[in-house]
C-alpha positions in Angstrom: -29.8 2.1 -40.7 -26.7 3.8 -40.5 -27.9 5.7 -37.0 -28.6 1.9 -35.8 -24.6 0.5 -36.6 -23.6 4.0 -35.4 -25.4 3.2 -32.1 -24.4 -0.5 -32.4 -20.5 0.6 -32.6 -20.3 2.8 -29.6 -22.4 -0.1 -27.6 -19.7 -2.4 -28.3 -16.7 -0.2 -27.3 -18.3 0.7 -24.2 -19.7 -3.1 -23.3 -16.3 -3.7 -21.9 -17.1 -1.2 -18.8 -20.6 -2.3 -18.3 -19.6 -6.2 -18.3 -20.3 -8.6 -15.5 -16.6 -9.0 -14.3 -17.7 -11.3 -10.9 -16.6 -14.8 -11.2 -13.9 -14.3 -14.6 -11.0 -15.1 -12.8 -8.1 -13.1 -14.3 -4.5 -13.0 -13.2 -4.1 -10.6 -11.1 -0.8 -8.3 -10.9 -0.6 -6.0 -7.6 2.3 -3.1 -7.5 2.5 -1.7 -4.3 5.6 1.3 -3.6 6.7 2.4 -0.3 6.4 5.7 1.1 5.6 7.0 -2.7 2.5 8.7 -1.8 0.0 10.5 -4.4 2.6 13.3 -5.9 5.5 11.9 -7.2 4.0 10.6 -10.4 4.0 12.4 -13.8 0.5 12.2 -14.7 -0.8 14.0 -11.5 1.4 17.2 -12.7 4.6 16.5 -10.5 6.7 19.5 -11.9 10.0 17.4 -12.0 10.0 13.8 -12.1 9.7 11.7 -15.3 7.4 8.3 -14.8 6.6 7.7 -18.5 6.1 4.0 -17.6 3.2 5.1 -14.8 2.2 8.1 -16.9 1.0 5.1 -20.1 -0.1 2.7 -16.9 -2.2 6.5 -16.0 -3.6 6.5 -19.5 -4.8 2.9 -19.9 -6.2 2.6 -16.6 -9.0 3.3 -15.0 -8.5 5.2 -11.9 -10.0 5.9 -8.0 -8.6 9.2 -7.2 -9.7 9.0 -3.9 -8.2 5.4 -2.9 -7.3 5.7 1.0 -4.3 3.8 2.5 -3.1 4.0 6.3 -0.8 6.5 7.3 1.9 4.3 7.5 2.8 0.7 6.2 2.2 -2.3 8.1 -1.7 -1.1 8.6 -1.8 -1.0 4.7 -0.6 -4.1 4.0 -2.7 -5.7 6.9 -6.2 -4.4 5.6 -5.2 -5.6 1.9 -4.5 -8.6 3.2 -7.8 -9.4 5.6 -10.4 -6.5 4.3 -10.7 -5.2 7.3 -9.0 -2.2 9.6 -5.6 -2.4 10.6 -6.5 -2.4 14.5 -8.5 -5.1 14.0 -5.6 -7.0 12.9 -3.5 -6.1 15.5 -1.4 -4.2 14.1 -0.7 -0.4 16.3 2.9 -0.1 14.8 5.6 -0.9 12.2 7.5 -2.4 15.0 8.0 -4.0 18.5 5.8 -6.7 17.4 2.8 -4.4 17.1 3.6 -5.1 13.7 2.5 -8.9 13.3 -0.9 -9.5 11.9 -3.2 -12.1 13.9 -2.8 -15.3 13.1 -6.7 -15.6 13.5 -7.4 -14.2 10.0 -7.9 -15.5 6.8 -5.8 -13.7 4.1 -5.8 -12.6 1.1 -3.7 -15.8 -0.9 -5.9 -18.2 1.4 -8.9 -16.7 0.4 -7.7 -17.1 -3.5 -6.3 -20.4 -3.3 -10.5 -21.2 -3.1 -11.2 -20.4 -6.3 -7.6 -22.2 -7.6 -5.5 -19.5 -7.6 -1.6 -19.7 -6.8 0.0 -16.4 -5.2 3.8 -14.8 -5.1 5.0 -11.9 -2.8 8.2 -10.4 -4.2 9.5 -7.6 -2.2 8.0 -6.6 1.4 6.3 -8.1 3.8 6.1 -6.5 7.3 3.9 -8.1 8.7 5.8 -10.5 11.0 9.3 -12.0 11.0 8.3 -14.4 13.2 8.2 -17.8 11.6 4.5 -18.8 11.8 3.5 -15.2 10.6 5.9 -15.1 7.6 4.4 -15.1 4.2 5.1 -18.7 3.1 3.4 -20.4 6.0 0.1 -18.1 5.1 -1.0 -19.2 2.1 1.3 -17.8 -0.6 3.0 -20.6 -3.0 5.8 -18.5 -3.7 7.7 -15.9 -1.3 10.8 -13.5 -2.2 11.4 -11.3 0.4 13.4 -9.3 2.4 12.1 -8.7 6.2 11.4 -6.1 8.7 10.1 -3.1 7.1 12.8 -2.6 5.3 16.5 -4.0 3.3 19.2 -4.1 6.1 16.8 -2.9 9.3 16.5 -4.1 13.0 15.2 -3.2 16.1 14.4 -4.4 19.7 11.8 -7.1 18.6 12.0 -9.7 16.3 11.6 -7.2 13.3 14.9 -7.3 11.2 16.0 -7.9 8.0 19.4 -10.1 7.1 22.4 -8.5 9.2 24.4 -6.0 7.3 22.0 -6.5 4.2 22.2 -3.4 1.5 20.2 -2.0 -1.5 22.7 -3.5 -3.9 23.0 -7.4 -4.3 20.5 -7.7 -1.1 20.2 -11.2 0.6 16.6 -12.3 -0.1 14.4 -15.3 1.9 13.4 -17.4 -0.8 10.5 -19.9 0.2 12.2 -20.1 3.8 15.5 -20.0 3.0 18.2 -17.1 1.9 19.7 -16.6 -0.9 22.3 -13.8 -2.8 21.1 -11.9 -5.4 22.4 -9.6 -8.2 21.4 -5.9 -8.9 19.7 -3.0 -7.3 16.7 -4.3 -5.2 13.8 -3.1 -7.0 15.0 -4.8 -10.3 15.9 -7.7 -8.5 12.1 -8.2 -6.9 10.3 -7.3 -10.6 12.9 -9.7 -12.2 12.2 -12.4 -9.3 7.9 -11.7 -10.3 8.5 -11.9 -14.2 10.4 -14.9 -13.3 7.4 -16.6 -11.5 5.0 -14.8 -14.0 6.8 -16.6 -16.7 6.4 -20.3 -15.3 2.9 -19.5 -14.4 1.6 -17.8 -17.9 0.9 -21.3 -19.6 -0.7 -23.0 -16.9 -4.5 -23.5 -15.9 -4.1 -21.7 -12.7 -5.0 -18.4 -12.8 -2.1 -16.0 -10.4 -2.2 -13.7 -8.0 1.3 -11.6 -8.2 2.1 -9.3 -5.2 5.1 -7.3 -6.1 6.1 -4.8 -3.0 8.7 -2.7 -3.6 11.2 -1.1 -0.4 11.3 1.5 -2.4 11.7 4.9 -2.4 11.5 4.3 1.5 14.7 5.4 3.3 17.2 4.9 3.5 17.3 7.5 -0.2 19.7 4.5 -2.2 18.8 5.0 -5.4 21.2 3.3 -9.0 24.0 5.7 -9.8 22.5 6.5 -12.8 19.3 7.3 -11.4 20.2 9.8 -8.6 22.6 11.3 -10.7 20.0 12.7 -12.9 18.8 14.5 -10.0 22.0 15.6 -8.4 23.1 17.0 -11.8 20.0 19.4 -11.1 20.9 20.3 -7.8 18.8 18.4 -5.5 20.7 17.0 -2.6 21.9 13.6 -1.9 18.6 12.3 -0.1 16.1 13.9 -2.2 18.4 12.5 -5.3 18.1 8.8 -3.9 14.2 9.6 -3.3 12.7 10.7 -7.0 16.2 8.2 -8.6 14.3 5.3 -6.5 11.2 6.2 -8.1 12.0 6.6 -11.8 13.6 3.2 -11.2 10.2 1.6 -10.2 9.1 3.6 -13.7 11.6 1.6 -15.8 10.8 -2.2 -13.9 7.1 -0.6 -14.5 8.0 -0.6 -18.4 9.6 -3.9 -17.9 6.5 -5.4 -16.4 4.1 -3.6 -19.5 7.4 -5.4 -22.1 7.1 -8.6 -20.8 2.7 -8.8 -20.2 2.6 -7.6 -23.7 5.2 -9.8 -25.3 3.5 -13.3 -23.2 0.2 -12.2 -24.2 -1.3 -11.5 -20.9 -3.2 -8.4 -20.6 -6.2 -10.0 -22.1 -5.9 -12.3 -19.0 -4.3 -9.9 -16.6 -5.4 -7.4 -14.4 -2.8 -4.8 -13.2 -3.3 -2.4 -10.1 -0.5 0.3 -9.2 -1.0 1.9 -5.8 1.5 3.2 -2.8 0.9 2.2 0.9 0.7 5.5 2.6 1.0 9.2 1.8 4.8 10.9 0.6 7.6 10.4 2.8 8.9 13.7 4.1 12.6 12.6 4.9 13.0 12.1 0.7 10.7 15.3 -0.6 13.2 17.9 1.7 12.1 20.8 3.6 10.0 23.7 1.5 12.9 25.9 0.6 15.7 24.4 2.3 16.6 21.1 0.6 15.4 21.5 -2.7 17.1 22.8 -5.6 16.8 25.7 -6.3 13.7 26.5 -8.9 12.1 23.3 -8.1 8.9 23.9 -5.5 8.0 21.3 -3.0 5.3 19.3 -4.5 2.7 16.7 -2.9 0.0 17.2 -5.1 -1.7 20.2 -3.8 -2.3 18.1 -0.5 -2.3 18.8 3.0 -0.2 15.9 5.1 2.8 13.7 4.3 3.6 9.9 5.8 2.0 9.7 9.0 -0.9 12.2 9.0 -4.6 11.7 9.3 -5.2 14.4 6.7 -5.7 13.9 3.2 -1.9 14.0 2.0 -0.7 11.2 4.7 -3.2 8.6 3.4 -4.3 9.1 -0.2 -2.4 7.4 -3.1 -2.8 6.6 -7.1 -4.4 3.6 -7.7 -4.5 2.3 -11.6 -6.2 -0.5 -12.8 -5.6 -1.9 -16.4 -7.1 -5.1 -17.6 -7.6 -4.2 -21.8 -10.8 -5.1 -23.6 -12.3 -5.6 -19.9 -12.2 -2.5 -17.9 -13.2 0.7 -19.8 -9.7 3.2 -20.1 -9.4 7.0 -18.9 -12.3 6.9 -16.5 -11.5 8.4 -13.2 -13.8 7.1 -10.2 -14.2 10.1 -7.8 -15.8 7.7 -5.4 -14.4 6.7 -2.2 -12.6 3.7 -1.7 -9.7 2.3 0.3 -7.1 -0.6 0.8 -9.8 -2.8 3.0 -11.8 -3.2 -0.5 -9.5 -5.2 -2.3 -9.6 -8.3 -0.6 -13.4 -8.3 -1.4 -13.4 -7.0 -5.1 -10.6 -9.8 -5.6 -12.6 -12.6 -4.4 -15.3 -11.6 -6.3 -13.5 -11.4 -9.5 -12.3 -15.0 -8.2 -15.8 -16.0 -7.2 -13.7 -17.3 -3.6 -15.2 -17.9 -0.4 -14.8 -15.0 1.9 -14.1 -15.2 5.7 -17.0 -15.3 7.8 -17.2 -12.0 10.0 -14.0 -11.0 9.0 -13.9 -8.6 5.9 -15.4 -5.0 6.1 -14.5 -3.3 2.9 -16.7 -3.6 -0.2 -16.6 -5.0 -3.7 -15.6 -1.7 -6.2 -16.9 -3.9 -9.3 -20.0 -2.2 -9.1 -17.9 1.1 -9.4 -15.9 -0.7 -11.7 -18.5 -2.0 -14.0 -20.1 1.4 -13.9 -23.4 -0.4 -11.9 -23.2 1.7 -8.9 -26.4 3.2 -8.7 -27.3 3.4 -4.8 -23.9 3.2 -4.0 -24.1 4.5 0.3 -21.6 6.6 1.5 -19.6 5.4 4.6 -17.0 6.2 7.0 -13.0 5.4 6.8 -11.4 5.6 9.9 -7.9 6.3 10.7 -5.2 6.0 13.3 -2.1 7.0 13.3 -1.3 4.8 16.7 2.2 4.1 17.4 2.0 4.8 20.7 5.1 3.3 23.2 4.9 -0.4 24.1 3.1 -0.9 27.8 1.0 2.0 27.2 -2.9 1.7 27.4 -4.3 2.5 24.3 -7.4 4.0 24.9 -5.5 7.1 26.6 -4.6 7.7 22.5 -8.2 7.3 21.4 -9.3 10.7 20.9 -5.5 12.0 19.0 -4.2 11.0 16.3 -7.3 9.6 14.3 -9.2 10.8 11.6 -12.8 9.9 9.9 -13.5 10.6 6.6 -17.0 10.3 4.3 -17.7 11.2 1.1 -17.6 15.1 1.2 -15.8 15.6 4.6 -12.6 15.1 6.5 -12.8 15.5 10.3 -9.2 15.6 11.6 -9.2 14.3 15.1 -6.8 16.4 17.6 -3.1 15.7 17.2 -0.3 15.8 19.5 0.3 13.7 22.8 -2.7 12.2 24.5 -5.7 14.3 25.8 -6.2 12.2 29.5 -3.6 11.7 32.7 -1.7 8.3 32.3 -0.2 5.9 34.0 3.3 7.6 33.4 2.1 11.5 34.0 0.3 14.1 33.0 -0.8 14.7 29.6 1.3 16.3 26.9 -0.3 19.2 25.1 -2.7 18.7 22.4 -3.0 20.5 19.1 -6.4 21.3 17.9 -8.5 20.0 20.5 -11.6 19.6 19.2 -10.8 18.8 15.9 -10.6 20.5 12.4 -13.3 19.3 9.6 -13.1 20.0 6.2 -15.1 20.2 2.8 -13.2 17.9 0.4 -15.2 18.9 -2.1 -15.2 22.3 -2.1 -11.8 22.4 -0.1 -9.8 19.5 -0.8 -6.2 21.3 -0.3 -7.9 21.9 3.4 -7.6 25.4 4.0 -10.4 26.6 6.2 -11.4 24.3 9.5 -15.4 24.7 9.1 -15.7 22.6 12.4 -17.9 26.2 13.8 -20.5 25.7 10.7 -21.1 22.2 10.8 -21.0 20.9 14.4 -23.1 18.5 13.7 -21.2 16.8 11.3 -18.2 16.5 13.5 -20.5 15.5 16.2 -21.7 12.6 14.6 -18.6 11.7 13.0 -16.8 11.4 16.3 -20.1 9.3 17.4 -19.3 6.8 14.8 -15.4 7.0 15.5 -15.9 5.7 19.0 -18.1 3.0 18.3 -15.3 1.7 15.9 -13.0 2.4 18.5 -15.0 -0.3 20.9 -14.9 -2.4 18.1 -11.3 -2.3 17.2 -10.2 -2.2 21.1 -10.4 -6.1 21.9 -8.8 -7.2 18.7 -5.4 -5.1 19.5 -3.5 -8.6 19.8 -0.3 -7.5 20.3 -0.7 -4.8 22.7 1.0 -7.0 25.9 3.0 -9.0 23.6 6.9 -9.6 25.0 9.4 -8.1 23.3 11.5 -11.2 21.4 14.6 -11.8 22.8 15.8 -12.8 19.5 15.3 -11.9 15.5 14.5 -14.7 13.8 16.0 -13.5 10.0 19.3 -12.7 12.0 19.3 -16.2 13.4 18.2 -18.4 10.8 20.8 -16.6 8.3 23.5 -17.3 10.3 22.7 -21.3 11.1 22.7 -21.4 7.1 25.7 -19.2 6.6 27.2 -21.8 9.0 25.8 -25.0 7.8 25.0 -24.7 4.0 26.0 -21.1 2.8 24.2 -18.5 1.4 23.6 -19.8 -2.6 23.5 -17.4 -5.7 20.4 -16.9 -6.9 20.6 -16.7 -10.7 16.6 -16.5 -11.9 15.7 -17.9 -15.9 16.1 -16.0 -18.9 13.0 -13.8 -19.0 
């Protein structure tokens, strides 16, 4: 008998990891960083920066510790909005309106708002400043945001932010129009999301809350009291503004954890922490040049920063906490990437997916711990970006990556492999490719392309069928360049006509 309660007891502590979690509905609390990357988080052994916040987030979460991401932002955000890859989407930059996602797709707050769900974006967007792509005419009931991909930044297109904005007291679109707020910008978009957390925790409706931070993308503006810290111990003024930005987001993390525990929400609540692409380099310094002195340049024992098709440019944490639901301190080795949450939040929801839109998979069976006959499969990557007017398929075999299970086949990288309209090719690093062992190799040391040909053979085979795939959805490839920016213009006609209010959010 007392074998029996024994085994009865451990059942019930472990039923939470083994429930059916389809169709529950909970609130659902996304925390996305900027340029963060894998490293610069405590718990993964960062030798310098303090995240105790993330570190308790670490230990009550489960956690993928192979999530992929896009190299860079806007591709990111694109595939966690539609489930599906970034070129497919239109998006081939972070700028010159390569940056707007299609209008054709169905996103993520749409798909949501199907199983009664309301949504709020506080922070960044990217993914078009152009009115009809903007985040409030796409199915989200509440938007605070800045624009372009970041507080205060413009270019030749229509991607810009506010003129003149800065990190401190930033001008913010609320719902369609601007207003002033108080305080650094990373408090001010968690305060704006605990504010709208807040109204929504007593109503029916469950909530989907998409907080983005700018942060710690440049430009390195971190609270005085944050980069001090670091300047104290000699790092410089960019790498100080870089870890201060971070330990920031650590304290509005703590805030966030204060306020779900105090409005008893985690019962309800399901909170993710992730980044968007792999560690800036501009913030982290040069190895042995820009950091102080004693402290080692650290990326998590990864090969690749922002930008790179290897493992470092597009791996990043990803924590999910939802208490007496989803078992704690269980890492998922697993693959999985940003084009799976759209589906592993609609199922949650029980929503209606878009038809032949969505390519990732549901991760509750990983979740759940049902996975048995999970199938390996490919994640392709691009780092694109090539200059407006160009054809893209002269960039189709540089720049890309494909990645399974156990290997990483790094495609050749440099300018473009083929003649051009515009001359003759640049020179190409590695050109046939490096391919790696992630499992017996995951720092990437030795190219084993020469023992496994094969394996590189038929991961390129499969690259350039998704190529043909992707190639006719590249929307914005011959888009014009707009001859105006739409945040610069609507600011002013309502700094002219109404003003630019104070925005003073409710006690939280």
């Amino acid at each position: 008998m007392k074998s029996l309660l024994t085994l009865l007891a451990f059942l019930t502590v472990a039923a939470p990891a083994l429930a059916d979690l389809a169709g529950t509905k909970p609130n659902i609390i996304l925390v996305m960083t900027d340029d963060q990357g894998y490293g610069p988080v405590g718990a993964h052994g960062h030798p310098w920066i303090q995240t105790p916040n993330l570190d308790a987030l670490h230990d009550k979460s489960l956690r993928f510790t192979r999530f992929l991401v896009s190299p860079t932002c806007s591709p990111t955000r694109s595939a966690i909005m539609t489930g599906r890859h970034p070129m497919k989407n239109g998006i081939t930059h972070t700028i010159l309106e390569r940056e707007r996602m299609t209008l054709d797709a169905t996103i993520l707050p749409q798909v949501l708002k199907t199983a009664g769900y309301t949504s709020g974006i506080f922070g960044k967007w990217h993914l078009g400043d152009e009115e009809p792509y903007q985040p409030h005419e796409r199915g989200f009931d509440e938007a605070f945001i800045h624009g372009a991909g970041g507080i205060g930044q413009a270019y030749a297109c229509s991607c810009a932010d506010v003129p003149n904005n800065k990190y401190m007291d930033p001008v913010v679109r609320h719902n369609g129009s601007f207003v002033k707020t108080k305080g650094f910008c990373t408090d001010v978009f968690f305060t704006g999301a605990l504010s709208w957390i807040k109204k929504r925790k007593d109503q029916d409706k469950p909530f989907f809350a998409y907080i983005t931070t700018n942060a710690p993308h440049g430009p390195f503006i971190a609270p005085e009291k944050n980069a001090k810290r670091f300047t104290d111990l000699g790092f410089g003024e960019q790498q100080a503004g870089f870890y201060g930005m971070i330990e920031n987001i650590d304290e509005n993390m703590g805030r966030l954890a204060e306020k779900l525990e105090e409005w008893d929400l985690y019962k309800d609540t399901i909170v993710i922490f992730m980044s968007d692409n792999g560690m800036t380099g501009g913030g982290s310094g040069t190895p042995g040049k820009d950091l102080a002195p004693g402290y080692p340049f650290y990326n998590g024992e990864q090969k690749g920063l922002k930008g790179s098709t290897d493992e470092g440019g597009v791996r990043v944490p990803f924590f999910m906490r939802w208490d007496g639901h989803i078992e704690s301190g269980r890492d998922i080795d697993t693959m999985a990437a940003h084009i799976d949450l759209l589906p592993t939040f609609a199922a949650l929801a029980s929503a209606d997916l878009p038809k032949n839109q969505v390519e990732g998979r549901s991760l509750l069976p990983l979740i759940e711990g049902k996975a048995d006959g999970w199938e390996d499969r490919y994640f392709y990557t691009h780092k694109a970006r090539w200059n407006t007017g160009e054809d893209p398929d002269q960039y189709q075999w540089v720049n890309f990556g494909v990645r399974d299970q156990r290997f990483r086949y790094v495609g050749p990288t440099g300018g473009k492999p083929r003649r051009s309209k515009k001359g003759a090719p640049q020179e190409v690093a590695n050109p046939k490719g490096e391919l790696y062992d992630m499992e017996a190799d995951p720092t990437q040391t030795t190219n084993i392309i020469a023992d496994y040909p094969e394996v590189g053979d038929k991961m390129r085979a499969a690259y350039e069928a998704f190529w043909k795939e992707a190639r006719p959805l590249m929307v914005n490839e011959d888009a014009p360049m707009s001859p105006t920016k739409p945040f610069h213009e609507l600011y002013n006609k309502q700094l002219e006509t109404t003003g630019i209010p104070d925005w003073t959010p409710p006690e939280l």
